[in-house]
Backbone as a chain_set.jsonl record, in Angstrom:
{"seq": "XXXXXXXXXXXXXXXXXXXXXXXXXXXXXXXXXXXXXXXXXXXXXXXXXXXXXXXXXXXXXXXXXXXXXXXXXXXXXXXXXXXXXXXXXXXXXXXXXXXXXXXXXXXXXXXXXXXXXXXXXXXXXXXXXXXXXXXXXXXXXXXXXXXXXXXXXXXXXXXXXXXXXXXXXXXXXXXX", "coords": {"N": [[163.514, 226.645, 25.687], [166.19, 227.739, 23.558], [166.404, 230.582, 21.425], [168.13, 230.991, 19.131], [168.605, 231.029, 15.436], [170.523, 229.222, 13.336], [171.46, 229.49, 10.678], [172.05, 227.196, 8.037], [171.616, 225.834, 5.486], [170.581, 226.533, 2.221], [168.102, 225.482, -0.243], [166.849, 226.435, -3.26], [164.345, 226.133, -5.969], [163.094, 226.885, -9.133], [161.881, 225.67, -11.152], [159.663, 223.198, -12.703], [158.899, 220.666, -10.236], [158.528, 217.22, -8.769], [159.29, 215.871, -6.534], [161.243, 216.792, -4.205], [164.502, 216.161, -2.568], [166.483, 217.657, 0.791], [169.471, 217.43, 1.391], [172.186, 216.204, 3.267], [171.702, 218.104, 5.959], [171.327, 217.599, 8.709], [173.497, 217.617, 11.473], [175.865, 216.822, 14.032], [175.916, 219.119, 15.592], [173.954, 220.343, 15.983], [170.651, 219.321, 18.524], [168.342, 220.608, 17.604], [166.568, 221.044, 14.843], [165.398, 223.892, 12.358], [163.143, 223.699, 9.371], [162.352, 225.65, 6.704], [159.766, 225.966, 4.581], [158.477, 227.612, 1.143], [157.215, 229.441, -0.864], [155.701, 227.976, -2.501], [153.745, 226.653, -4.673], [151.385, 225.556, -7.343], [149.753, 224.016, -9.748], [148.51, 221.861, -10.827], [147.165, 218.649, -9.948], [148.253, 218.616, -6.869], [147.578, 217.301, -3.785], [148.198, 216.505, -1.56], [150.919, 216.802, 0.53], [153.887, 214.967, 1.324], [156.1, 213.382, 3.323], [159.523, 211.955, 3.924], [162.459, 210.642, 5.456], [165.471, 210.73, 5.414], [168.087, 208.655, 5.313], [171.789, 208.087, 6.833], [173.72, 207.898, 5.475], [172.275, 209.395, 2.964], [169.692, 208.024, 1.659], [166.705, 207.842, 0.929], [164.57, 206.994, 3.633], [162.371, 204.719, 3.327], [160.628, 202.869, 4.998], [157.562, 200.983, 6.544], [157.768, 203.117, 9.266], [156.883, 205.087, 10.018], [154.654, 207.461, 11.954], [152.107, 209.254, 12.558], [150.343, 212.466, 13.073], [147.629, 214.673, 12.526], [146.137, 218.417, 12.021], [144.174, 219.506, 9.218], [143.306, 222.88, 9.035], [140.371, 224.431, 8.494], [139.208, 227.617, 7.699], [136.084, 228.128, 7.7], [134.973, 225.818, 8.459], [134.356, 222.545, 10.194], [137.618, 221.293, 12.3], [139.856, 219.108, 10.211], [140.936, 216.049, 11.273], [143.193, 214.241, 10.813], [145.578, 211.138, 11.0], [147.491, 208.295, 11.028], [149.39, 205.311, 11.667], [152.77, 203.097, 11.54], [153.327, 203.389, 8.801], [154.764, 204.33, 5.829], [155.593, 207.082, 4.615], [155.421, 210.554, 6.413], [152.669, 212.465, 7.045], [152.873, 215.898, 5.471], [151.301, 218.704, 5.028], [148.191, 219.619, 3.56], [147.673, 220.35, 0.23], [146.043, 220.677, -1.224], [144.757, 220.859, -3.984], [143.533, 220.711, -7.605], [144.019, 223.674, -9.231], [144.942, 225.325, -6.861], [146.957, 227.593, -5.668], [148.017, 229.556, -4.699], [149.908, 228.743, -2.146], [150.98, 228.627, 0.662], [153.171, 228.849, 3.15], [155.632, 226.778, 5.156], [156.573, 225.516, 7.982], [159.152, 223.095, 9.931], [159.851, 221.356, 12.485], [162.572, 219.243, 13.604], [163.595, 217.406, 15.9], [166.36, 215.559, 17.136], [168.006, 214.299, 15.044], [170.39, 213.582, 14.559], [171.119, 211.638, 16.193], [171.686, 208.004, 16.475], [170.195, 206.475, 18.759], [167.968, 207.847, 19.414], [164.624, 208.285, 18.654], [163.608, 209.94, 15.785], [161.524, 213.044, 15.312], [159.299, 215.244, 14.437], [157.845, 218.318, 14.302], [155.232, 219.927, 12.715], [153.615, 223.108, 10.743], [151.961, 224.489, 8.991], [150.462, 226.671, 6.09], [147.702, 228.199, 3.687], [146.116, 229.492, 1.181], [142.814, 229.267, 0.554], [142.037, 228.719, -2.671], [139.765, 227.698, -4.038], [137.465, 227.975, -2.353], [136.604, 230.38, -2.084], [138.951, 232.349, -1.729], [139.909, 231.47, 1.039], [141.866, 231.038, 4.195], [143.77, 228.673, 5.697], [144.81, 226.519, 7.525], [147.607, 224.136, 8.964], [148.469, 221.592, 11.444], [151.018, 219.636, 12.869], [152.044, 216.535, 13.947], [155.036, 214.243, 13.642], [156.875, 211.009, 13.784], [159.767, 209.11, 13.571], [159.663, 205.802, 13.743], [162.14, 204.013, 13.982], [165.205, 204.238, 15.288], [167.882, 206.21, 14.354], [170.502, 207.331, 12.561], [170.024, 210.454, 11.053], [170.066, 212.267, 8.118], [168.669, 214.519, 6.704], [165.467, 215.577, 4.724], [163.397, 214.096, 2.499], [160.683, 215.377, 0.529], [157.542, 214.993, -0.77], [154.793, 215.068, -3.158], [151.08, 213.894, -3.292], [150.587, 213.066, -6.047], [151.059, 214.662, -9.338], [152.852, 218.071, -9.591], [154.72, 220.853, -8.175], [154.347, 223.572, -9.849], [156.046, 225.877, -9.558], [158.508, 225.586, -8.369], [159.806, 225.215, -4.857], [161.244, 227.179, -2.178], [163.632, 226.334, -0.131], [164.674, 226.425, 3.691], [167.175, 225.946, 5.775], [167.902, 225.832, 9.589], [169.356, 225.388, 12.09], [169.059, 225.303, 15.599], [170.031, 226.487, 18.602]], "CA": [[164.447, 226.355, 24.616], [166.79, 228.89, 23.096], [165.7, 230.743, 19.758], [168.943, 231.532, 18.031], [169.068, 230.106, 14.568], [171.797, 229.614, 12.77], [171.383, 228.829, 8.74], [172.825, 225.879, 7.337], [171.894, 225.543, 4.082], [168.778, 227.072, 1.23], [168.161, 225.218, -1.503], [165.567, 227.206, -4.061], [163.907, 225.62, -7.345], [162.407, 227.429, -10.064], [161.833, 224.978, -11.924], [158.642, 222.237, -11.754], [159.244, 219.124, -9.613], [157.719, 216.213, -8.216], [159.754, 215.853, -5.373], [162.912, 217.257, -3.386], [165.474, 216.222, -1.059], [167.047, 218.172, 1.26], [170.421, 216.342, 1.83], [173.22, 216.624, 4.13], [171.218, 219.057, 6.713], [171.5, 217.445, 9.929], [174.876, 216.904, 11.756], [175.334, 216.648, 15.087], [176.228, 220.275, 16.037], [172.27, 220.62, 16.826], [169.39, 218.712, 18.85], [166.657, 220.721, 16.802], [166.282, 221.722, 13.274], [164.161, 224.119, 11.84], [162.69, 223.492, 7.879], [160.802, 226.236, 6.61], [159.317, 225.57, 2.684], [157.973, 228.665, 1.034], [156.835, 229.579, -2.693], [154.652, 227.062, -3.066], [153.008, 226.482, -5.812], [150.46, 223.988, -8.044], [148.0, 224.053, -10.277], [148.648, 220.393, -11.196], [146.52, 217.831, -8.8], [148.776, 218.01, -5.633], [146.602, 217.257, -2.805], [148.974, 215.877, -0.396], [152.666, 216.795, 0.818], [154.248, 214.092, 2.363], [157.714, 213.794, 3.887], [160.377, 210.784, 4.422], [163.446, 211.439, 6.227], [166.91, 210.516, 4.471], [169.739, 208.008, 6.301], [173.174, 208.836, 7.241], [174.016, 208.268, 3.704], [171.004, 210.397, 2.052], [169.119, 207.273, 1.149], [165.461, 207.999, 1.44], [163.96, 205.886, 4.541], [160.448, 204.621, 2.992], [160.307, 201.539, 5.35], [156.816, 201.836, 7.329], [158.059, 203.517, 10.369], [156.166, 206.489, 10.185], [153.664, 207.766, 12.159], [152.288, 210.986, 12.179], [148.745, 213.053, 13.274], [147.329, 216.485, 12.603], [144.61, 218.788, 11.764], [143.326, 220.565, 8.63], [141.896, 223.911, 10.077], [139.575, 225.826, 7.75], [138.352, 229.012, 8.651], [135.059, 228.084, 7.582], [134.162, 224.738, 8.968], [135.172, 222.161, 11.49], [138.832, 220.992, 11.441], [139.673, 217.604, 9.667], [141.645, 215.311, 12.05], [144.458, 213.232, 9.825], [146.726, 210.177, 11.569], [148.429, 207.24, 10.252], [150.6, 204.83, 12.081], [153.15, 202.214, 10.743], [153.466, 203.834, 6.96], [156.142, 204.66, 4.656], [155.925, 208.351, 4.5], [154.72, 210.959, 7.073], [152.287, 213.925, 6.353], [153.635, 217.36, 5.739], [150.345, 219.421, 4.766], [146.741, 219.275, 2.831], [148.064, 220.866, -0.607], [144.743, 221.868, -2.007], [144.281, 220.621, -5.354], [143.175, 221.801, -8.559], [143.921, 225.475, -8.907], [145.342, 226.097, -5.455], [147.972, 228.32, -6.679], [149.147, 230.08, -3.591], [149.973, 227.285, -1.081], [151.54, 229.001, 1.417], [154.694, 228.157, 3.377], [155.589, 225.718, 6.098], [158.084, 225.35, 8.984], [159.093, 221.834, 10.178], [160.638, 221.378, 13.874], [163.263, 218.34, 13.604], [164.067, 217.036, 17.043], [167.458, 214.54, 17.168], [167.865, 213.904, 13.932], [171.639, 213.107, 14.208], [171.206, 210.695, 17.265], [171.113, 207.344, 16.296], [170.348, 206.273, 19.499], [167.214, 207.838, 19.532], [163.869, 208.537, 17.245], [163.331, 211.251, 15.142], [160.432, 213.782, 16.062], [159.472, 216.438, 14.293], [156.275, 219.172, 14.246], [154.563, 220.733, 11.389], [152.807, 223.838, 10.842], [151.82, 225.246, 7.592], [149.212, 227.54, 5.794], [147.669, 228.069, 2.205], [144.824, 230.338, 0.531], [142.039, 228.019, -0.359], [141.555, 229.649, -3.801], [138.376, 227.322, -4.303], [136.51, 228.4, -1.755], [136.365, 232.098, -1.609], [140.297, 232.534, -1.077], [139.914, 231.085, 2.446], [142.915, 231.129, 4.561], [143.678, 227.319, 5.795], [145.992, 225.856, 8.293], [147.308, 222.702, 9.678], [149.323, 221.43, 11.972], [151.15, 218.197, 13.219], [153.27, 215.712, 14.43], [155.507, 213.004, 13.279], [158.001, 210.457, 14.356], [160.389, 208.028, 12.659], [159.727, 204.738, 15.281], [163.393, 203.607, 13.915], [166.363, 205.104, 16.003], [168.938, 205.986, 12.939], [171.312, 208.914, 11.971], [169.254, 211.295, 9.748], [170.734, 213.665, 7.161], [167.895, 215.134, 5.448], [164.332, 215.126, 4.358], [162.537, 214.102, 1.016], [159.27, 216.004, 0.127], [156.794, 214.569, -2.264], [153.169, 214.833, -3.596], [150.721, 212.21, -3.449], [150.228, 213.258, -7.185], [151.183, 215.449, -9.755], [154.176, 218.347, -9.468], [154.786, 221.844, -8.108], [154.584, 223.665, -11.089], [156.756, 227.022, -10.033], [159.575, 225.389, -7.607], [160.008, 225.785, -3.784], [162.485, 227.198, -1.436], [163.807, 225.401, 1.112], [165.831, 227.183, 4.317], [167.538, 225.016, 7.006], [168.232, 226.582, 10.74], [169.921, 224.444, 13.027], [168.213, 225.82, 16.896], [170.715, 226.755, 19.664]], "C": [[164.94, 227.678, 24.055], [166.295, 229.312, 22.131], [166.956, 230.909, 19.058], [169.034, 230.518, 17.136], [170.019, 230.202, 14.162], [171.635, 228.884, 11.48], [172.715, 227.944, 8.598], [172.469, 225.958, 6.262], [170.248, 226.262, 3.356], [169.091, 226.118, 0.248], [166.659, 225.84, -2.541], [165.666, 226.481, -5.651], [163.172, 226.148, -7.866], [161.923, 227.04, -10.899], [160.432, 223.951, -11.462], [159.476, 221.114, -11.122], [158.127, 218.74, -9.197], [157.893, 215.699, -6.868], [160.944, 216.428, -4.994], [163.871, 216.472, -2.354], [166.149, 217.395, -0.589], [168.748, 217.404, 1.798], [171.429, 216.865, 3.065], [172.922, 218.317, 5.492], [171.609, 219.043, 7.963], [172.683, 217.354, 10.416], [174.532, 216.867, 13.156], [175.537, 217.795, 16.438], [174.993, 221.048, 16.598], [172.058, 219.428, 17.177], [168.552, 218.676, 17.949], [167.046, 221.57, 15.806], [164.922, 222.55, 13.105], [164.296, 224.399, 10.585], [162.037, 224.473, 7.355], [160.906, 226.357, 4.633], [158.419, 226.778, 2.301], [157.963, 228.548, -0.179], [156.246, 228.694, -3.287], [153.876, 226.926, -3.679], [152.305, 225.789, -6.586], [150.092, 224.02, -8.499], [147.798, 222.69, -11.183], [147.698, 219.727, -9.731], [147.52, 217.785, -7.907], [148.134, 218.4, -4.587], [147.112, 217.335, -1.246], [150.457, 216.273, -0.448], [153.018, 215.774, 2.086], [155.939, 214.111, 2.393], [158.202, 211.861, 3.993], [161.527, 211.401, 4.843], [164.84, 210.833, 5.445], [167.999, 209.866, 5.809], [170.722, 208.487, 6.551], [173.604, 208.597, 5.756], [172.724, 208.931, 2.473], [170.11, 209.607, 1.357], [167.392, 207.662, 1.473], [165.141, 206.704, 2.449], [162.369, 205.659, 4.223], [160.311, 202.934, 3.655], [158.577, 201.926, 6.066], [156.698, 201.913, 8.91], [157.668, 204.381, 10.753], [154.979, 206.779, 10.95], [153.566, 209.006, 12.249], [150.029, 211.515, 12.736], [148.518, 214.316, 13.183], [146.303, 216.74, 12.481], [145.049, 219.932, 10.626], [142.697, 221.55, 9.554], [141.806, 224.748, 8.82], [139.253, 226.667, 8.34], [136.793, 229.158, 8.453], [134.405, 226.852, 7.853], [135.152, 223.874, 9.705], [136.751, 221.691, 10.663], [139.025, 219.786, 10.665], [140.993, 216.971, 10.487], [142.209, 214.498, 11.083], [145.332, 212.49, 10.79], [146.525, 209.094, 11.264], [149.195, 206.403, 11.385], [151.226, 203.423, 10.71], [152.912, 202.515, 8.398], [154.553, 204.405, 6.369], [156.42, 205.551, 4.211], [155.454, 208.952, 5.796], [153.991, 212.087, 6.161], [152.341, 214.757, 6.589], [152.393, 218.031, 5.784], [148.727, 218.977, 3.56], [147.697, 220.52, 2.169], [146.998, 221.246, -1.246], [144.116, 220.576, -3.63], [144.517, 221.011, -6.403], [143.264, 222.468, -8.149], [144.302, 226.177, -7.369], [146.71, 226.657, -5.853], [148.909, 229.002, -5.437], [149.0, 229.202, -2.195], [150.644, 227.514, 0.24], [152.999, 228.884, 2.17], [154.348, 226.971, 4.386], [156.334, 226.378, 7.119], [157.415, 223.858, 9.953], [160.115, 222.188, 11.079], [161.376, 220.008, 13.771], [163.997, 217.955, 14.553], [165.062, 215.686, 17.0], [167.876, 213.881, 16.096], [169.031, 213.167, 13.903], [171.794, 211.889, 15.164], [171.049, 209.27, 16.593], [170.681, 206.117, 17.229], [169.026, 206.422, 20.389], [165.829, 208.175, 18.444], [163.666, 209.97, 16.703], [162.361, 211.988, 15.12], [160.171, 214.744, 15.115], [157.488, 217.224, 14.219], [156.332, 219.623, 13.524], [153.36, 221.618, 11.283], [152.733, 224.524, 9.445], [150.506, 225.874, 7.006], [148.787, 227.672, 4.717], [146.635, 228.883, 2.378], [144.275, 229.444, -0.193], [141.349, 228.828, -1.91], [139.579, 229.097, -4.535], [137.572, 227.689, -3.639], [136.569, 229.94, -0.815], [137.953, 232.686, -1.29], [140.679, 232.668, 0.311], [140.896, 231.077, 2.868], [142.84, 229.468, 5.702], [144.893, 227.313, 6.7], [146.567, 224.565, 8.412], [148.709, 222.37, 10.47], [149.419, 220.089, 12.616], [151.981, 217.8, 13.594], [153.71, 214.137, 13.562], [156.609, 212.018, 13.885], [158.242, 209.343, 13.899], [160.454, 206.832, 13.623], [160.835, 204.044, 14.647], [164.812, 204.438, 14.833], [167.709, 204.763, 14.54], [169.565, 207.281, 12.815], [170.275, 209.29, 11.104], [169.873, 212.481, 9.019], [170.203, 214.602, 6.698], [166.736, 214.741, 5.616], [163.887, 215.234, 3.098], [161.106, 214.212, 1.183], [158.862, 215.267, -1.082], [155.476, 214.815, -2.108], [152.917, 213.583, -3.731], [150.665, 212.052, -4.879], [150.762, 214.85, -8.08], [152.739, 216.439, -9.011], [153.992, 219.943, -8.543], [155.403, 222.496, -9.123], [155.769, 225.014, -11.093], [157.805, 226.655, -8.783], [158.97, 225.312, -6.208], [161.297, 226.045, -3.339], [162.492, 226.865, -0.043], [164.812, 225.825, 2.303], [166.02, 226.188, 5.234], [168.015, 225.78, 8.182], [168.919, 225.297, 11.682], [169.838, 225.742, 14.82], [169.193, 225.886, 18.125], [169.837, 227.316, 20.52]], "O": [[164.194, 228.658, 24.065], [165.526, 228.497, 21.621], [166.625, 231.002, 17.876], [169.373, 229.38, 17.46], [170.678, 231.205, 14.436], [171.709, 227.657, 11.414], [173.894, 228.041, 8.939], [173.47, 226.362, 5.669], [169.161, 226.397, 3.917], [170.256, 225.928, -0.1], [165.517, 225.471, -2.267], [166.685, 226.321, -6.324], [162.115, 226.135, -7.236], [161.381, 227.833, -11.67], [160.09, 223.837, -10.285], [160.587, 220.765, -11.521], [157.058, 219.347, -9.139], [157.006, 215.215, -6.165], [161.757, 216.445, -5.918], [163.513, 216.405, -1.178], [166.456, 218.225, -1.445], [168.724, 216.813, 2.877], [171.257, 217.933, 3.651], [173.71, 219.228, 5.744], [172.129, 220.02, 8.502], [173.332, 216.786, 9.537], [173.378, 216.871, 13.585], [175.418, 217.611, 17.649], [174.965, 222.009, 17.368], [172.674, 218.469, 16.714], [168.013, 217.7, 17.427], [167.714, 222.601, 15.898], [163.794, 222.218, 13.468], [165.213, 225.144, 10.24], [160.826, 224.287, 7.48], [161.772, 226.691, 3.825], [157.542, 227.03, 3.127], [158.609, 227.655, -0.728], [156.23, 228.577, -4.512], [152.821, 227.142, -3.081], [152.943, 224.738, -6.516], [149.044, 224.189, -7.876], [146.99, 222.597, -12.107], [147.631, 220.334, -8.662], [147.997, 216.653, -7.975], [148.012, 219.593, -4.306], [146.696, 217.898, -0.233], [151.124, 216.048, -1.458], [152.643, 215.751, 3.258], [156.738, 214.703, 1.668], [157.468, 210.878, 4.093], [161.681, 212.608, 4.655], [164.35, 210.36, 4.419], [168.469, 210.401, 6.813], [170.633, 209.715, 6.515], [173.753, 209.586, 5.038], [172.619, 208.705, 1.268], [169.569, 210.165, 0.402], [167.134, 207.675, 2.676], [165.422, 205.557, 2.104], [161.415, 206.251, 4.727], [159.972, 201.973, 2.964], [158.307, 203.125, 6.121], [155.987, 201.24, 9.655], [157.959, 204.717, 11.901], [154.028, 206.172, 10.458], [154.473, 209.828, 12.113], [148.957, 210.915, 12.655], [149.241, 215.107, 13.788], [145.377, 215.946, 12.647], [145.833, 220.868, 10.789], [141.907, 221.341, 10.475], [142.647, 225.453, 8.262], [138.976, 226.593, 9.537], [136.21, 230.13, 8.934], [133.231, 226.765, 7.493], [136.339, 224.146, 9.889], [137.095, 221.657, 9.482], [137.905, 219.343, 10.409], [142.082, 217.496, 10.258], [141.339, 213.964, 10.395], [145.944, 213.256, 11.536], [145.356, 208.719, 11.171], [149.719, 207.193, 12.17], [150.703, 202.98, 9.688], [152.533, 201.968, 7.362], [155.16, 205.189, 7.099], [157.338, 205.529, 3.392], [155.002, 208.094, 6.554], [154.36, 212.532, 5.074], [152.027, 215.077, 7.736], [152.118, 218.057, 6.983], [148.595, 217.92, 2.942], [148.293, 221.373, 2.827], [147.075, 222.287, -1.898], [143.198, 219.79, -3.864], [145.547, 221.664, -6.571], [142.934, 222.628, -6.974], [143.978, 227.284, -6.938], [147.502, 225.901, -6.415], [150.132, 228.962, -5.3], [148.036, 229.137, -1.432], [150.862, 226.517, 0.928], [153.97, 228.835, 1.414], [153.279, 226.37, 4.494], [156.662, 227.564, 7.123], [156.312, 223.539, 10.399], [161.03, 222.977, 10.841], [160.447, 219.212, 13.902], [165.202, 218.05, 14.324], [164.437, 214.643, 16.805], [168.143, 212.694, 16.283], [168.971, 212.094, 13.302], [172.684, 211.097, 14.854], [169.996, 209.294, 15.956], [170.72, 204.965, 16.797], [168.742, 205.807, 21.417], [166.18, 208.32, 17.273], [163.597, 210.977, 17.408], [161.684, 211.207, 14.452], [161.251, 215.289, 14.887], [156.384, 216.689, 14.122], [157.453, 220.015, 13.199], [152.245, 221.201, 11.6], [153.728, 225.094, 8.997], [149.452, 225.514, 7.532], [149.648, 227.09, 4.057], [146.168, 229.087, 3.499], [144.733, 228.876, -1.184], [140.255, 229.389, -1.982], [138.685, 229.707, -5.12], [136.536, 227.869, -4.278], [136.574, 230.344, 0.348], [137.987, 233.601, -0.468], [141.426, 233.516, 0.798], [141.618, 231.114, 1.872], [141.843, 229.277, 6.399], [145.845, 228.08, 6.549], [145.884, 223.709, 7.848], [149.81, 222.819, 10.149], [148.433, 219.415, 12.917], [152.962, 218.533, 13.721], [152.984, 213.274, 13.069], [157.322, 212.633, 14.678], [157.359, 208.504, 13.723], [161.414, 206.879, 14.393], [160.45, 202.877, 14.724], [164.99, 205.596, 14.456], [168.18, 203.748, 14.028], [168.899, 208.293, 13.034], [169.672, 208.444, 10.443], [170.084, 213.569, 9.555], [170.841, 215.556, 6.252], [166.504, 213.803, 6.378], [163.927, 216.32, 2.52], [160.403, 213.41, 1.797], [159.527, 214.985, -2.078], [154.974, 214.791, -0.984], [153.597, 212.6, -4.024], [150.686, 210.867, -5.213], [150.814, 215.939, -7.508], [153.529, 215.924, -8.22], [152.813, 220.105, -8.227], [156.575, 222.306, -9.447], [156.357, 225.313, -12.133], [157.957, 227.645, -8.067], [157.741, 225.326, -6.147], [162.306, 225.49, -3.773], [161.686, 227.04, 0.87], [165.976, 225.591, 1.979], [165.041, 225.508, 5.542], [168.762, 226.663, 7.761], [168.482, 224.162, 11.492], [170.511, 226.763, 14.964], [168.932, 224.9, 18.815], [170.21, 227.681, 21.635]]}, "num_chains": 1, "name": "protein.A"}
């Protein structure tokens, strides 16, 4: 596969939230998208980042079409295996908790998003400093896929709980 990206769109928040969209990202001038989420931040209970993908009109898709599997990897004990089928979000990353303050970034791989003809795919890799336990360095990585075939525009981020208290920024690449 080629590497050249080509930016489409940032959106950056400084502000707290609870959730984001990304809207109007996909068209059909790419195959593959790449997402990458950075400045992450918390010290509110967010445990969980989960994802939904947005319609051809920017509607969030929370039917449960989602499936999705990954792994927690600590650097200090085994990994934690995570998968879901048939659910109403997918999962982006293990967010920490309490006091996890530097959360690291992401990058999300978005395979056909504009097709509606076929399903939506994408991989997830992201990292954090476990500030609770010794300022551990944490991974995880995964897969998801929308089992609906639909135009996609976008993706909406959310916590299972609580907000990101100092924003994120959000870059879009579209993958030639």
């Amino acid at each position: 596969m080629a590497t050249n990206l080509h930016f489409i769109k940032e959106f950056n928040s400084t502000a707290s939230m609870s959730n984001a969209s990304l809207t109007d990202c996909f068209t059909d001038e790419f195959d593959v998208y790449e997402v990458y989420v950075t400045h992450m931040s918390s010290s509110s209970n967010v445990m969980y980042l989960y994802g939904r993908l947005l319609d051809s009109s920017n509607n969030v898709i929370s039917t449960n079409n989602y499936d999705w599997a990954g792994y927690d990897m600590h650097c200090d004990t085994t990994f934690t295996e995570q998968r879901d089928d048939n659910r109403n979000f997918f999962f982006v990353t293990f967010s920490g908790g309490v006091n996890y303050k530097q959360m690291g970034g992401l990058k999300l791989t978005v395979f056909n998003p504009h097709s509606s003809s076929d399903y939506t795919f994408l991989t997830i890799q992201g990292s954090l400093q476990d500030s609770l336990n010794g300022n551990q360095l944490m991974g995880s990585k995964g897969i998801a896929v929308l089992t609906s075939a639909e135009t996609i525009k976008g993706i909406h981020f959310l916590p299972n709980s609580g907000t990101f208290d100092e924003g994120m920024k959000f870059t879009v690449y579209g993958v030639k």
